[in-house]
Residue frames as qw, qx, qy, qz and C-alpha x, y, z in Angstrom:
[[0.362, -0.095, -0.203, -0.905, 116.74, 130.10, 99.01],
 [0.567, 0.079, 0.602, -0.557, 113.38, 129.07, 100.63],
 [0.106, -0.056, 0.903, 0.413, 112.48, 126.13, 98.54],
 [0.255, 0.597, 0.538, -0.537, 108.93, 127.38, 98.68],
 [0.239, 0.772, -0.142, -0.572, 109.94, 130.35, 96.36],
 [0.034, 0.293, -0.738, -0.607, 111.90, 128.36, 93.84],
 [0.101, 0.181, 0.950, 0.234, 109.19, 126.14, 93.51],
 [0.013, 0.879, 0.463, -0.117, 106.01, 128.62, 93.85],
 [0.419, -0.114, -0.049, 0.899, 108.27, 131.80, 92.39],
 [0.041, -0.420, -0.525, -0.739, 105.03, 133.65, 91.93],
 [0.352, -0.631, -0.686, 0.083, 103.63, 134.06, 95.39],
 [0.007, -0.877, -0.052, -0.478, 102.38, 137.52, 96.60],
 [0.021, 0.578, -0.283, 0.765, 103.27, 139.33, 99.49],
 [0.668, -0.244, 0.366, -0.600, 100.66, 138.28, 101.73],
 [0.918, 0.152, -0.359, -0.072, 101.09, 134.60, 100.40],
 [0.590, 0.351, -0.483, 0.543, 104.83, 134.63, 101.39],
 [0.402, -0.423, 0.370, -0.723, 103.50, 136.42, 104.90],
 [0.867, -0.136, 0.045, -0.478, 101.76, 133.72, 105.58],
 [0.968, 0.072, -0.238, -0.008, 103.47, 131.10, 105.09],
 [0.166, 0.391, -0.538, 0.728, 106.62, 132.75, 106.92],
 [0.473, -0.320, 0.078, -0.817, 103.66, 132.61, 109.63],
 [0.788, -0.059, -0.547, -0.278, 102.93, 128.76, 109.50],
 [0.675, 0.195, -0.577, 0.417, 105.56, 127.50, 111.42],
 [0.006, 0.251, -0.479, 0.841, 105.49, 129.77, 114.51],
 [0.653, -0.119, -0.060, -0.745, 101.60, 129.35, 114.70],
 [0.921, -0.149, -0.323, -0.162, 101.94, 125.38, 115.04],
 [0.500, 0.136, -0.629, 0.580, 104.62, 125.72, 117.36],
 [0.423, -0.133, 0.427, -0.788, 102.88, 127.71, 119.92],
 [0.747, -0.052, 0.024, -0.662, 100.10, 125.12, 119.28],
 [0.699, 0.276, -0.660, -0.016, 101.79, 122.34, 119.44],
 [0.187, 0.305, -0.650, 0.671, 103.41, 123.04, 122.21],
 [0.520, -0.066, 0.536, -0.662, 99.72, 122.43, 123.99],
 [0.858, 0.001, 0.459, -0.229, 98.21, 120.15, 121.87],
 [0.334, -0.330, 0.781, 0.412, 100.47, 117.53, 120.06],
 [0.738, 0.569, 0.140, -0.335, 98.91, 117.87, 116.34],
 [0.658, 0.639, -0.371, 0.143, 102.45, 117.07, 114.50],
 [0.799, 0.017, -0.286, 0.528, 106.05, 115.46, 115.25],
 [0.339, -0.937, 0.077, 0.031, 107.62, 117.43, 117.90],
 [0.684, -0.518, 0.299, 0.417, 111.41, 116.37, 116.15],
 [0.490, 0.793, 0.261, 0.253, 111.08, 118.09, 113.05],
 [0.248, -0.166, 0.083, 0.951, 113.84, 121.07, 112.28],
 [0.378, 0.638, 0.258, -0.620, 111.84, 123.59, 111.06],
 [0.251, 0.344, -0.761, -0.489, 113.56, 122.42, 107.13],
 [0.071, 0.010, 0.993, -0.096, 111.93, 119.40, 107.88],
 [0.346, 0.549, 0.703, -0.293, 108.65, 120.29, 108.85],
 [0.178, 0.530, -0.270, -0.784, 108.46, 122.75, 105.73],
 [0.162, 0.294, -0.776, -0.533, 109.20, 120.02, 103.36],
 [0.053, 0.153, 0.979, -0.125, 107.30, 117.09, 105.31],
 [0.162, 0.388, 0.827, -0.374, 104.15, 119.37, 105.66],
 [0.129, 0.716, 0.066, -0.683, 104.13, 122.27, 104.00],
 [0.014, -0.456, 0.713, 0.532, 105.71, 121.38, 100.73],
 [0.067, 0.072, 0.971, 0.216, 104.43, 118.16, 100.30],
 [0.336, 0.608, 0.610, -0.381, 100.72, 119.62, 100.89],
 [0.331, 0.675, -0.351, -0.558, 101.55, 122.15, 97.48],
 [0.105, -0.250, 0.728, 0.630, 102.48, 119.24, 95.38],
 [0.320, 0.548, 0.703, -0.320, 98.93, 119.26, 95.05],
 [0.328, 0.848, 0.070, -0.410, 98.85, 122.58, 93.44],
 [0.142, -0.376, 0.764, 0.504, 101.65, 121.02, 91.22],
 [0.370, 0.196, 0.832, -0.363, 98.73, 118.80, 90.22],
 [0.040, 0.614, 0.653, 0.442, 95.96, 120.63, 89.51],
 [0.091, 0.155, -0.035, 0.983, 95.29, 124.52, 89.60],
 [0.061, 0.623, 0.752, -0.208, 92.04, 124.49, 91.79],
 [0.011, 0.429, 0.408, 0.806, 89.84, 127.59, 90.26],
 [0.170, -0.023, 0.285, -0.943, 88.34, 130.72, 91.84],
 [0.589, -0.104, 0.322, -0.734, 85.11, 129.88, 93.50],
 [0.752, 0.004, -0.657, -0.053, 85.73, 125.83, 93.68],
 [0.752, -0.472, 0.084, -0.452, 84.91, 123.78, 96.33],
 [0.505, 0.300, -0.772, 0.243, 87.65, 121.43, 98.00],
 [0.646, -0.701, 0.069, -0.295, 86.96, 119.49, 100.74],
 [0.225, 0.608, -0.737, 0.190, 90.18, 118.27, 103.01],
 [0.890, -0.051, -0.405, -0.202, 89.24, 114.86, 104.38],
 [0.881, -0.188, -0.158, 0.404, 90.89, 113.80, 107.64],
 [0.224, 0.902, -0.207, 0.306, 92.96, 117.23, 107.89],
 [0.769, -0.265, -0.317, 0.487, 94.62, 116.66, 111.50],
 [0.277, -0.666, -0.166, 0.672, 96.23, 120.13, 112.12],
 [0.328, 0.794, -0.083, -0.506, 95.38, 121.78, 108.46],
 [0.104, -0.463, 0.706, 0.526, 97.32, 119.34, 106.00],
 [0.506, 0.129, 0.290, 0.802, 97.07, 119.63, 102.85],
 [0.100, -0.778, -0.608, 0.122, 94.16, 121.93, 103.49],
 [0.219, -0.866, -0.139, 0.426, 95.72, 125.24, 104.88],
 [0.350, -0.456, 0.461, 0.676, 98.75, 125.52, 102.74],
 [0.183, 0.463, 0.740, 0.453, 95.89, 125.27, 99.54],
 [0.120, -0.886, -0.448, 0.022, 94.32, 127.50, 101.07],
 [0.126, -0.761, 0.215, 0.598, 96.69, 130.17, 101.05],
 [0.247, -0.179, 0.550, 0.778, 98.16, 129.42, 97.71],
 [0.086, -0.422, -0.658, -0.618, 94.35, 129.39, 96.03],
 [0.001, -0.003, -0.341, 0.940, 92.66, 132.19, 97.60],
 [0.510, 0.232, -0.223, -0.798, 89.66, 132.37, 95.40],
 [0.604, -0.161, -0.737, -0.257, 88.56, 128.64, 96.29],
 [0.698, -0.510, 0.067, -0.499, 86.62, 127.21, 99.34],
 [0.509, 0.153, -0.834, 0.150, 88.12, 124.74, 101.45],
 [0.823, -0.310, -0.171, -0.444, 85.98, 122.65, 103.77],
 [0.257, 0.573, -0.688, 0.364, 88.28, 121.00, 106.95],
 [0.775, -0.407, -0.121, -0.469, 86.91, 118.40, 108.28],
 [0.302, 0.376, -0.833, 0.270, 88.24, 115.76, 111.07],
 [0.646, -0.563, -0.467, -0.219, 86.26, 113.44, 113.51],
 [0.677, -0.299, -0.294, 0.605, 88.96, 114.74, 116.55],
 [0.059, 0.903, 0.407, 0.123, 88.09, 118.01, 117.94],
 [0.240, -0.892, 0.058, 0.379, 91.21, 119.32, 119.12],
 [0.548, 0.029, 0.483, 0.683, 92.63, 119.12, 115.89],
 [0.058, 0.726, 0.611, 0.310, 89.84, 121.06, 114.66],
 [0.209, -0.925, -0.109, 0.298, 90.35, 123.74, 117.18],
 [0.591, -0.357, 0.409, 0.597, 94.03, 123.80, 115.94],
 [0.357, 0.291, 0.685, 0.564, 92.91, 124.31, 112.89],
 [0.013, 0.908, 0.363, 0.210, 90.48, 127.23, 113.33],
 [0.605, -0.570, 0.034, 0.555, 93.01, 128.74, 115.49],
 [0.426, -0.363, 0.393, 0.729, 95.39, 129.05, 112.71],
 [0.232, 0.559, 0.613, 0.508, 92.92, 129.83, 109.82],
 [0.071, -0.963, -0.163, -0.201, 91.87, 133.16, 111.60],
 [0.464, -0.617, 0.225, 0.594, 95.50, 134.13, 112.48],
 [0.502, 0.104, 0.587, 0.626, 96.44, 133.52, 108.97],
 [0.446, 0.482, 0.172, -0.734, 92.80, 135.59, 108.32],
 [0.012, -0.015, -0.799, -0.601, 92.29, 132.85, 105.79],
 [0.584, 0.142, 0.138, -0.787, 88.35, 133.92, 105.05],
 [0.306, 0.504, -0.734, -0.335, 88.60, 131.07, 102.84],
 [0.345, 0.154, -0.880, 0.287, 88.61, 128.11, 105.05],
 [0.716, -0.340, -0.073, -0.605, 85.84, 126.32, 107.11],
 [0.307, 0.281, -0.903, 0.109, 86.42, 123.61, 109.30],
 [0.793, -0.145, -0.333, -0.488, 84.05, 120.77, 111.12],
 [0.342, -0.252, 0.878, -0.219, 84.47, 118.29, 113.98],
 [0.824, 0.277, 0.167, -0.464, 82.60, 115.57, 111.66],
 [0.660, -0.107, 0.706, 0.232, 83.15, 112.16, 109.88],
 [0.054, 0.247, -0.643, -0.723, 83.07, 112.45, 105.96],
 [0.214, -0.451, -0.771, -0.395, 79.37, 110.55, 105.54],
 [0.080, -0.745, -0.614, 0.248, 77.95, 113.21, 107.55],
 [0.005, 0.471, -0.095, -0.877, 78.71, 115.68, 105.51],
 [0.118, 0.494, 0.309, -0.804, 76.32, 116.98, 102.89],
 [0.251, 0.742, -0.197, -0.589, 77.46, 119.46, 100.82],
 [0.832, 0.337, 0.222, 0.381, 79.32, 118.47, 97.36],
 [0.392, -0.701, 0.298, 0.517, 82.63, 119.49, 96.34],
 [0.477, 0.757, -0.396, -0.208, 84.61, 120.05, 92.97],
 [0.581, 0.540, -0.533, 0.293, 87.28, 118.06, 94.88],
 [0.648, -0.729, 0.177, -0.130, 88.16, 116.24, 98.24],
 [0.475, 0.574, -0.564, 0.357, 91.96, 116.15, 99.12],
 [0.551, -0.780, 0.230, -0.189, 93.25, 114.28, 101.55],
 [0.101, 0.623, -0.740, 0.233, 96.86, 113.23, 103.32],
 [0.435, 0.284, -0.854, 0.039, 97.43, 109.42, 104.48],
 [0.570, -0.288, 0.248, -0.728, 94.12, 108.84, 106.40],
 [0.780, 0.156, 0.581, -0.171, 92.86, 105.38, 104.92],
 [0.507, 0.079, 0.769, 0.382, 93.09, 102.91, 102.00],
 [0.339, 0.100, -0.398, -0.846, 91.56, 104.54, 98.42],
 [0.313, -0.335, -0.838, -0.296, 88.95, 102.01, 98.72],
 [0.256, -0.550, -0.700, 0.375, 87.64, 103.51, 101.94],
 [0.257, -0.133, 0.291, 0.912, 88.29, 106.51, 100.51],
 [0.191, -0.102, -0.692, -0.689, 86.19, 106.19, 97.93],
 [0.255, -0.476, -0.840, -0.055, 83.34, 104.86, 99.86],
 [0.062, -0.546, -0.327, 0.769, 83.30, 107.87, 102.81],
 [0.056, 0.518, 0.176, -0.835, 82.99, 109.86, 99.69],
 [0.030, -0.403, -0.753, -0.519, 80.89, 108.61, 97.09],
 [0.039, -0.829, -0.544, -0.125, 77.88, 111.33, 96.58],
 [0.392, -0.684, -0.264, 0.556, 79.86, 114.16, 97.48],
 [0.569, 0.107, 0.512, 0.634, 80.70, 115.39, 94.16],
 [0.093, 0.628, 0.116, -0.764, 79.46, 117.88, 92.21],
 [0.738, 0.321, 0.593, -0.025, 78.05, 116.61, 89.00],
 [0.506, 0.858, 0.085, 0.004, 79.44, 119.15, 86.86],
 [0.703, -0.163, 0.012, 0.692, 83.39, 119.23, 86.24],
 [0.208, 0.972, -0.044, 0.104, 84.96, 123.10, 85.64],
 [0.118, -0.768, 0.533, 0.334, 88.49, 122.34, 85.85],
 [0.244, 0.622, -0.715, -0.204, 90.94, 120.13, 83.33],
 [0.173, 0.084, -0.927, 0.321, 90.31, 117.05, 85.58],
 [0.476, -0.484, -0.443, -0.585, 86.99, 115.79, 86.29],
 [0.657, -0.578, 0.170, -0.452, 85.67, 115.83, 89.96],
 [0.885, -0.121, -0.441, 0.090, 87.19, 113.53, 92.27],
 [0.658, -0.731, 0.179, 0.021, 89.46, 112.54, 94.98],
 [0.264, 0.880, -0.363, 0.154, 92.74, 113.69, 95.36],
 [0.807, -0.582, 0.086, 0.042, 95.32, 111.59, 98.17],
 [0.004, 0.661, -0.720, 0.212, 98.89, 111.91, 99.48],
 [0.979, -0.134, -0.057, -0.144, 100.10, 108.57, 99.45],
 [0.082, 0.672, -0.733, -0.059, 103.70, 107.07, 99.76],
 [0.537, -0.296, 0.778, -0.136, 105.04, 103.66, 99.52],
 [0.136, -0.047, -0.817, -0.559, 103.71, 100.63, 97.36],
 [0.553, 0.218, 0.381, -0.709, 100.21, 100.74, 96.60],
 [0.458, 0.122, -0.743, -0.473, 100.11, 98.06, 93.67],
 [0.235, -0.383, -0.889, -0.090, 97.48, 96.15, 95.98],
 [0.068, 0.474, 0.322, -0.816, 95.67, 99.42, 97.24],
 [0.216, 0.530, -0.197, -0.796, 95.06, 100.53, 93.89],
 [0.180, 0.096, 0.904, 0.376, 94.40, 96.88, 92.26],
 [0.148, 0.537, 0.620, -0.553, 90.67, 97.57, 93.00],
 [0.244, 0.742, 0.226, -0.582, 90.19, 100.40, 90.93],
 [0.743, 0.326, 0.474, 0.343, 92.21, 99.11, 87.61],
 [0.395, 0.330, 0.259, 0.817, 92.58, 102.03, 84.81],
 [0.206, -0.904, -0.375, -0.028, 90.13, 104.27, 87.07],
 [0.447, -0.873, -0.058, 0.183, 92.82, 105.62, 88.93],
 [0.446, 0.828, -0.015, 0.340, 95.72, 107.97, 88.27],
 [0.610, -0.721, -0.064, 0.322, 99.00, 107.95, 90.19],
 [0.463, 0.809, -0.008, 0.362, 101.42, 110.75, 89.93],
 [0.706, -0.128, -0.347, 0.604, 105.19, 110.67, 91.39],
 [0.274, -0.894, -0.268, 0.231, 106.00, 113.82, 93.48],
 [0.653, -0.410, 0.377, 0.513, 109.13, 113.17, 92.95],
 [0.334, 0.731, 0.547, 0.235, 108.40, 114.41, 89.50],
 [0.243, -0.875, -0.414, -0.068, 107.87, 117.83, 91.29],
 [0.321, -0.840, 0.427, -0.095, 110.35, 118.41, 93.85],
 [0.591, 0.555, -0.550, 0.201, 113.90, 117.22, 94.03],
 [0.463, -0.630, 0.431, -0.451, 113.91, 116.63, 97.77],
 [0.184, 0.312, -0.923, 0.133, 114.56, 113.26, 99.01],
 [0.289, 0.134, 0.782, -0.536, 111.89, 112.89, 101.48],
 [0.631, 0.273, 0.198, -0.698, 109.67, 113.07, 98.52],
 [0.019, 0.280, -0.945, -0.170, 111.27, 110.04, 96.53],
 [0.003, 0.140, 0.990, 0.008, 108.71, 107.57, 97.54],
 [0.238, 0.505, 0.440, -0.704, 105.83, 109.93, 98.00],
 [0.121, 0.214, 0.653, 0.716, 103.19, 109.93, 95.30],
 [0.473, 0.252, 0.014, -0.844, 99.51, 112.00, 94.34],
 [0.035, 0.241, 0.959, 0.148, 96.57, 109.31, 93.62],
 [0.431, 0.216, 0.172, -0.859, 93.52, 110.65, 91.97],
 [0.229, 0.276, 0.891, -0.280, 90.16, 108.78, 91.77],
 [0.048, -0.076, -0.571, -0.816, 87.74, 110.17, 89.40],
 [0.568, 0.185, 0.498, -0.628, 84.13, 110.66, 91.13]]
């Protein structure tokens, strides 16, 4: 069984459309511009990109008409695959590399995710404020932290107050000295039984 379903056994139709959808859509696009490993199996890339962007939503349940922004995306991770599972939130896709960016609009309007905005732009030239910025293994939490100090939203409306989300793996006991009892790190492994996800952990930052 599609380890998707056992672990999401709740996704609609059009959820499960989509994401049946992913995989073909970054292969044709790959196949011109090189946004991901080209030696993935398709099991692989599932787990490596697709999965591991959901253990977010293992996380924290982002709420209808919140604001996420995805920091660094690269070709839509964890970004797109949020975006499909939380319909009824905004996500904001930013990268300073533009043909990722195309890659990324590309596959948001196949997908027809209305949802989903995306930006050639660096993280201090952005703006708005957000409920929540997620991103996948861009930079240290300290730089992190700096790109996105002021971006917040000043009011919290979910379980978890505002802040920054990150996919991280490895040790981070001197990444994370910095920030002392601030920060919050949460195994994946937890989550999913896979292997590849063993060392792989969720590190949230409190705005």
């Amino acid at each position: 069984m599609n380890p998707l379903e056992v672990y999401f056994p709740h996704l609609t139709v059009e959820q499960k459309a989509r994401f049946e959808a992913l995989l073909p859509l970054y292969e044709t696009w790959n196949a011109r511009i090189n946004v991901l490993s080209r030696k993935e199996t398709p099991e692989q890339w599932r787990e490596r990109h697709v999965l591991h962007s959901l253990s977010i939503a293992r996380f924290i349940a982002f709420k209808p008409g919140a604001a996420v922004m995805d920091l660094g995306t690269g070709g839509g991770f964890p970004g797109i695959p949020l975006a499909i599972l939380f319909p009824g939130t905004s996500f904001y896709l930013v990268d300073s590399i533009g043909k990722k960016i195309k890659v990324v609009q590309a596959v948001a309007e196949a997908l027809g995710l209305t949802n989903v905005r995306s930006a050639q732009s660096r993280a201090e030239a952005v703006s708005e404020r957000f409920d929540f910025v997620v991103s996948r293994a861009v930079a240290p939490l300290s730089d992190l932290a700096r790109w996105t100090a002021g971006r917040f939203k000043p009011v919290s409306r979910h379980a978890l107050p505002n802040g920054l989300i990150c996919l991280k793996g490895g040790d981070l006991t001197a990444e994370l000295a910095p920030f002392g009892r601030r920060v919050q790190v949460q195994p994946i492994a937890d989550y999913f039984k896979e292997d590849f996800f063993e060392t792989k952990q969720i590190v949230y930052l409190p705005a």
